[in-house]
C-alpha positions as CSV (number, residue, x, y, z in Angstrom):
1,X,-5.0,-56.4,-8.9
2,X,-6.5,-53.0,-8.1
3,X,-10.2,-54.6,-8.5
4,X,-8.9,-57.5,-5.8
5,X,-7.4,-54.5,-3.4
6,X,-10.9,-52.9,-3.7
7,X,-12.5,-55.9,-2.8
8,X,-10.5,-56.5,0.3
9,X,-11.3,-53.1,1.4
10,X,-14.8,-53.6,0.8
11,X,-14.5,-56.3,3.0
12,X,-12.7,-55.3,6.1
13,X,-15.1,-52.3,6.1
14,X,-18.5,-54.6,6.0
15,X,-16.8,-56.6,8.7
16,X,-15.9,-53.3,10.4
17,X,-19.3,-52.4,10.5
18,X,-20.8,-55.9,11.0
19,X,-19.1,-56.0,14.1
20,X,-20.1,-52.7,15.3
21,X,-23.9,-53.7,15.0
22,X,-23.6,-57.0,16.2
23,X,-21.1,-55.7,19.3
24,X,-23.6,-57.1,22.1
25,X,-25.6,-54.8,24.4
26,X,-23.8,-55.3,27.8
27,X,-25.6,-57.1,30.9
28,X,-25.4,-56.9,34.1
29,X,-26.9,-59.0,36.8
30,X,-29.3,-58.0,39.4
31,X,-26.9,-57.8,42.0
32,X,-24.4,-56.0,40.1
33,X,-27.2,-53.5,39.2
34,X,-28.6,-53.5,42.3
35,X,-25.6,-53.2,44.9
36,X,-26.2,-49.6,45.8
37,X,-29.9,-50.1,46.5
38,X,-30.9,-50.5,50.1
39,X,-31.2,-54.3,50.5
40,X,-34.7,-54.3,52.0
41,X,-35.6,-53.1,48.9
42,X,-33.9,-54.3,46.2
43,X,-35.1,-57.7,48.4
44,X,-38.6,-56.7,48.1
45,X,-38.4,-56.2,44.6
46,X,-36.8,-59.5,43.8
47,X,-40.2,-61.2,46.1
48,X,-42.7,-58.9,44.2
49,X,-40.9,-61.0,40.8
50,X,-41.4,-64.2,42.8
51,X,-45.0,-63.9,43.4
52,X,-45.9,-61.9,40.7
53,X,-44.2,-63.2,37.7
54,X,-45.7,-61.4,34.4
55,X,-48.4,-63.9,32.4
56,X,-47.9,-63.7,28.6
57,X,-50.6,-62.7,26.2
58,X,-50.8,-62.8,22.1
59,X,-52.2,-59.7,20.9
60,X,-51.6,-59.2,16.9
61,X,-48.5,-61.2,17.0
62,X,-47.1,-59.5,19.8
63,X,-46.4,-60.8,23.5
64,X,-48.2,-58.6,26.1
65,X,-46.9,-59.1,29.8
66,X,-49.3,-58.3,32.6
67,X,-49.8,-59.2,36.6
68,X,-53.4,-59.1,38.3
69,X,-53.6,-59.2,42.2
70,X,-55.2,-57.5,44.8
71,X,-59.2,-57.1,45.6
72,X,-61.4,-54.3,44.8
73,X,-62.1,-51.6,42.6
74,X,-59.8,-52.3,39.5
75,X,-56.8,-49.6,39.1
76,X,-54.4,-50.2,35.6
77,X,-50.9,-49.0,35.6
78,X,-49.4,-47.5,32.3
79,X,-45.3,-47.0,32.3
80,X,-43.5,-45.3,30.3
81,X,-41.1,-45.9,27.9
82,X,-38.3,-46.8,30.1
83,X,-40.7,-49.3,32.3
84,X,-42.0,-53.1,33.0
85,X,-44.5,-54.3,34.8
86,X,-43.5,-54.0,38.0
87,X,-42.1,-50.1,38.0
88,X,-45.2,-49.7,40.1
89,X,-44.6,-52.7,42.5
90,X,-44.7,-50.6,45.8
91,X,-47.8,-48.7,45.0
92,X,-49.0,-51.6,43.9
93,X,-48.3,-53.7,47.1
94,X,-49.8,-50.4,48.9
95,X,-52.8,-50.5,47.2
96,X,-53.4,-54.5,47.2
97,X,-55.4,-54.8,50.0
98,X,-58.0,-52.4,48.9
99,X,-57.6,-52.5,44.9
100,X,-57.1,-55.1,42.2
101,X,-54.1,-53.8,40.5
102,X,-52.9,-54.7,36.5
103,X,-50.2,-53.5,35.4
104,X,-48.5,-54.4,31.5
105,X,-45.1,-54.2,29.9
106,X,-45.3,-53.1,26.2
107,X,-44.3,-55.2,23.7
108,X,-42.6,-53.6,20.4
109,X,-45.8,-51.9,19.6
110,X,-45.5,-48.7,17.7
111,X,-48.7,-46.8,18.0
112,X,-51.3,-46.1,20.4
113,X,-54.1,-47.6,18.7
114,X,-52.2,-50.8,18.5
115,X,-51.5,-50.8,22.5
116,X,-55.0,-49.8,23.0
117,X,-55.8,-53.7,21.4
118,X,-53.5,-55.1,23.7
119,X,-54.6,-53.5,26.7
120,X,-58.0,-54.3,25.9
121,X,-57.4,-57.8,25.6
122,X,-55.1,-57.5,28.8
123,X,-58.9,-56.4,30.1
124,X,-60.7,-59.0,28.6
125,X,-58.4,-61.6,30.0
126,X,-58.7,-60.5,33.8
127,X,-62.7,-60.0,33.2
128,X,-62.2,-56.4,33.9
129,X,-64.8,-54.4,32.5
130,X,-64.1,-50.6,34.0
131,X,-60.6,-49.7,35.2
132,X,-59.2,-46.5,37.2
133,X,-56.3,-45.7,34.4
134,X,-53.2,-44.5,36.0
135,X,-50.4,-43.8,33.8
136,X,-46.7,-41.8,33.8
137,X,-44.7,-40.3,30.8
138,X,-45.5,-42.7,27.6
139,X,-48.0,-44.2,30.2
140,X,-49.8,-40.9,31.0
141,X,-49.6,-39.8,27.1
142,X,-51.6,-43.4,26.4
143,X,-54.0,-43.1,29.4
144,X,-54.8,-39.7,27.5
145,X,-55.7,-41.6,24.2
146,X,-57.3,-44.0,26.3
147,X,-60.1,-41.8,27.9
148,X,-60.2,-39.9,24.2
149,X,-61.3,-44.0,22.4
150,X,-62.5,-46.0,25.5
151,X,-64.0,-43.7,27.7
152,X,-67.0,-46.1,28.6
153,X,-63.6,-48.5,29.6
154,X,-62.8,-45.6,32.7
155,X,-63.9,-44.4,36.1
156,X,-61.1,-41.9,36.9
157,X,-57.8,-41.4,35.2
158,X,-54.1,-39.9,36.4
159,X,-51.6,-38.4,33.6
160,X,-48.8,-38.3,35.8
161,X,-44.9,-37.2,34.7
162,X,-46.6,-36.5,31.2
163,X,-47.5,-34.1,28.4
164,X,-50.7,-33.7,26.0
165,X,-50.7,-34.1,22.0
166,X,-48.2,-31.8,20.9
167,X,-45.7,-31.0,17.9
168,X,-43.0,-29.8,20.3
169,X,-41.3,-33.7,21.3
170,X,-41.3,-35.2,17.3
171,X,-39.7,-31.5,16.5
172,X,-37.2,-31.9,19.2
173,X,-36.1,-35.4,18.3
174,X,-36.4,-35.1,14.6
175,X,-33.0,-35.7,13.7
176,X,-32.5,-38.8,16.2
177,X,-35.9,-39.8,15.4
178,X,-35.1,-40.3,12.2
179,X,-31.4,-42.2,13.3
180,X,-33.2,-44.9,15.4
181,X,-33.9,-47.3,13.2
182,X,-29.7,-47.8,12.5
183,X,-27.8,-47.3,15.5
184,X,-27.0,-50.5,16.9
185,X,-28.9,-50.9,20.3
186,X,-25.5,-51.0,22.1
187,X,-25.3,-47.4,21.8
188,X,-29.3,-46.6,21.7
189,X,-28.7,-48.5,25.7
190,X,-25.8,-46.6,25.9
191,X,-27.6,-43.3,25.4
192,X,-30.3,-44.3,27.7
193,X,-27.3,-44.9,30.5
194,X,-25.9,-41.7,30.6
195,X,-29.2,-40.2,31.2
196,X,-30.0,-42.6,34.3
197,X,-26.6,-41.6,35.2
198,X,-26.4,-37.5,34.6
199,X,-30.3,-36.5,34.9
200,X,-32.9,-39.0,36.0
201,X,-30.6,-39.8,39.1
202,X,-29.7,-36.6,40.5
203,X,-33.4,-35.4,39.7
204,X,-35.0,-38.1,42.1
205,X,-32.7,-37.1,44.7
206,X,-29.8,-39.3,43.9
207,X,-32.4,-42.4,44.6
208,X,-30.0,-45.3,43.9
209,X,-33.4,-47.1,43.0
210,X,-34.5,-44.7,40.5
211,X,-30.8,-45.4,38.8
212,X,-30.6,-49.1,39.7
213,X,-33.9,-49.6,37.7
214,X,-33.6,-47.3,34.5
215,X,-30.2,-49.1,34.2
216,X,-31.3,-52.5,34.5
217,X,-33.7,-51.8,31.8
218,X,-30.6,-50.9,29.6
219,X,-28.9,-53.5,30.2
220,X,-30.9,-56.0,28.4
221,X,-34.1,-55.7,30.0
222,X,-35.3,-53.9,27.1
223,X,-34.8,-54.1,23.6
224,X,-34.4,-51.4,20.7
225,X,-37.7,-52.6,19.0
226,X,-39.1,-51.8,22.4
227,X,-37.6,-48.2,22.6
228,X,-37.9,-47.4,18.9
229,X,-42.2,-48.6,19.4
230,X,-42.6,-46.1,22.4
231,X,-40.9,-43.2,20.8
232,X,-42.8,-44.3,18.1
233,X,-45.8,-44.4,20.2
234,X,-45.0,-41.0,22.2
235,X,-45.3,-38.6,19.2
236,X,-48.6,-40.8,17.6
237,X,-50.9,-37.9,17.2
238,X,-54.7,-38.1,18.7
239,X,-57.2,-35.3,19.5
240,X,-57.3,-35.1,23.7
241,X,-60.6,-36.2,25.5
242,X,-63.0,-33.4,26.7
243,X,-63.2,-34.5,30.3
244,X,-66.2,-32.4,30.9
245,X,-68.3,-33.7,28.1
246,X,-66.8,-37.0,28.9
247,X,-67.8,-37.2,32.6
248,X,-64.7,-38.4,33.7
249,X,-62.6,-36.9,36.5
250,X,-58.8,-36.7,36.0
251,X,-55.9,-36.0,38.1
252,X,-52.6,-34.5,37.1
253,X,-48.7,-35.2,38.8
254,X,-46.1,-33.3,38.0
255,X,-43.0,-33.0,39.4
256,X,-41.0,-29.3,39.3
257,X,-37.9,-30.8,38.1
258,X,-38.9,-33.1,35.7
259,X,-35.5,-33.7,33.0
260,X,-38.0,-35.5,31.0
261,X,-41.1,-33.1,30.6
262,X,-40.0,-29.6,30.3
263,X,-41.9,-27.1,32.1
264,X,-43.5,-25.7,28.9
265,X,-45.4,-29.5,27.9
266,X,-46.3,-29.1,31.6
267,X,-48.1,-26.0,31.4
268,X,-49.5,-27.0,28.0
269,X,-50.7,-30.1,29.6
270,X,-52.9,-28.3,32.6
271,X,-54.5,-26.0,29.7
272,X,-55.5,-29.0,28.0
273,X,-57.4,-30.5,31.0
274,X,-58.3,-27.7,33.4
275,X,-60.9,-29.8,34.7
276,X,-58.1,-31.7,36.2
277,X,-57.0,-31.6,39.8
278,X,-53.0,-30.8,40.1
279,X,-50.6,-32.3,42.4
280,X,-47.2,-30.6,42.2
281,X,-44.7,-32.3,43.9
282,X,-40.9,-30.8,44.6
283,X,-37.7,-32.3,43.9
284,X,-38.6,-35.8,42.9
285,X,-37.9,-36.1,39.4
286,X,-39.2,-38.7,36.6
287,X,-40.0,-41.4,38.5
288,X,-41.9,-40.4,42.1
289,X,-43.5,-43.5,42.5
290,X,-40.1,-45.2,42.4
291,X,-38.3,-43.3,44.8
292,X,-41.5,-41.7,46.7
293,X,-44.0,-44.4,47.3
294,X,-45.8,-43.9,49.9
295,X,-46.5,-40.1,48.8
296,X,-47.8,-41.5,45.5
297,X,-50.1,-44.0,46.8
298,X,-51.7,-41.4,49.3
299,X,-52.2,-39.3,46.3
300,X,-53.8,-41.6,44.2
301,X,-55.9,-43.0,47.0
302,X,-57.2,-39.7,48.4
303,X,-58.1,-38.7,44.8
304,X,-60.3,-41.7,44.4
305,X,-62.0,-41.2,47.9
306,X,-62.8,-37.6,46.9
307,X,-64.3,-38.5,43.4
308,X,-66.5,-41.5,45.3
309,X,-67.8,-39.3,48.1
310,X,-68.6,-36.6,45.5
């Protein structure tokens, strides 16, 4: 009797705790996500998905999205771990006309040298030999790794929003680190919710865009394995490039109010490269090429001009 009570309380609590891992990650649609988000935009995003739609690519087993358009030098966007694709659509669209523009989405990769093989065969699909790197966050912590292993791959790079090889970030998120790998990805989305919604938000300005798209990437757009590879990815370990020896001119954005990149990885980042030039914009947050455009793609273009006329 005792042994069948047991069992029936082994039971309800692996059904218990079934059903909290298999609780689905709520959706939402695009209009419910993007309702606050001026229509001309939240329009113009929905055309760049049209025209652009992301072309698949198997690298090692893994599905690599990418878009190629545009004419020109060729300029590769890098996002971070809270991206797609088309994060960058607007500077993108800005810099069309001049520029051919790739941009990626990362697949559940979980190291840098292992998204350095699927860019590189991102590359070698678009017959792209040389690129100008621009990367943010995760992306700007790759585009480091990438001028440090492919430096013959890169004219100019930008680590934007971003921090160099340090100990400080796996330290920090030891503990939760360590959790990933068993909370359900409700909660993992959950998590990454109440940060669009208490930091990232009111740090861009309240830009209903910024929100709109961390939030759509929550619910559903990305997957745990995704999240778990780019944290995974953001504390992979690599010696940085010497820029100087290296030949390669740099940029670096930072914003003064970053929630993501404390002031200290900031600092520790313009002592790595002091070769770099430093644009320091003012209460934009995480994401300036979301909610500032138009300031990022003047930034980006008047860098280039300067390093081609030198």
């Amino acid at each position: 009797m005792i042994g069948k009570i047991l069992l029936t309380i082994l039971g309800l609590v692996l059904l218990i705790v079934a059903g909290i891992y298999l609780y689905p990650t709520p959706h939402q649609s695009f209009d419910e996500v993007y309702a606050q988000v001026d229509e001309a935009t939240a329009v113009s995003l929905q055309t760049f998905r049209q025209n652009h739609p992301p072309q698949p690519l198997e690298v090692n087993g893994e599905i690599w999205e990418y878009t190629v358009f545009g004419q020109g030098e060729p300029v590769l966007f890098l996002h971070g771990m809270t991206g797609a694709y088309d994060i960058w659509w607007q500077v993108m669209e800005n810099l069309a006309t001049d520029y051919q523009v790739i941009s990626v989405t990362y697949p559940p990769v979980a190291s840098l040298a292992g998204m350095a093989e699927g860019v590189t065969a991102v590359l070698a699909a678009a017959q792209i030999e040389t690129v100008h790197l621009v990367g943010s966050s995760l992306g700007g912590y790759f585009t480091q790794y990438l001028v440090a292993n492919m430096p013959e791959r890169v004219e100019t790079a930008v680590f934007a929003n971003t921090f160099p090889p340090n100990d400080i970030i796996a330290e920090e998120n030891k503990t939760i680190g360590g959790l990933l790998p068993i909370i359900p990805e409700w909660a993992v989305m959950g998590v990454l919710k109440g940060s669009a919604e208490e930091s990232l938000y009111p740090a861009a300005g309240n830009s209903e865009l910024v929100r709109a798209y961390v939030l759509e990437m929550a619910y559903g757009r990305m997957s745990k394995a995704q999240f778990m590879a780019r944290y995974r990815a953001v504390i992979d370990p690599f010696a940085p490039p010497d820029l100087t020896t290296l030949q390669i001119p740099a940029m670096i954005i930072e914003a003064d109010n970053d929630p993501l990149v404390a002031e200290p990885l900031r600092e520790m980042l313009k002592t790595t490269y002091p070769e770099a030039a430093v644009q320091t914009l003012h209460a934009v947050g995480h994401f300036p090429y979301l909610n500032e455009p138009a300031l990022y793609t003047e930034l980006l273009t008047t860098f280039w001009n300067s390093e081609r006329d030198n």
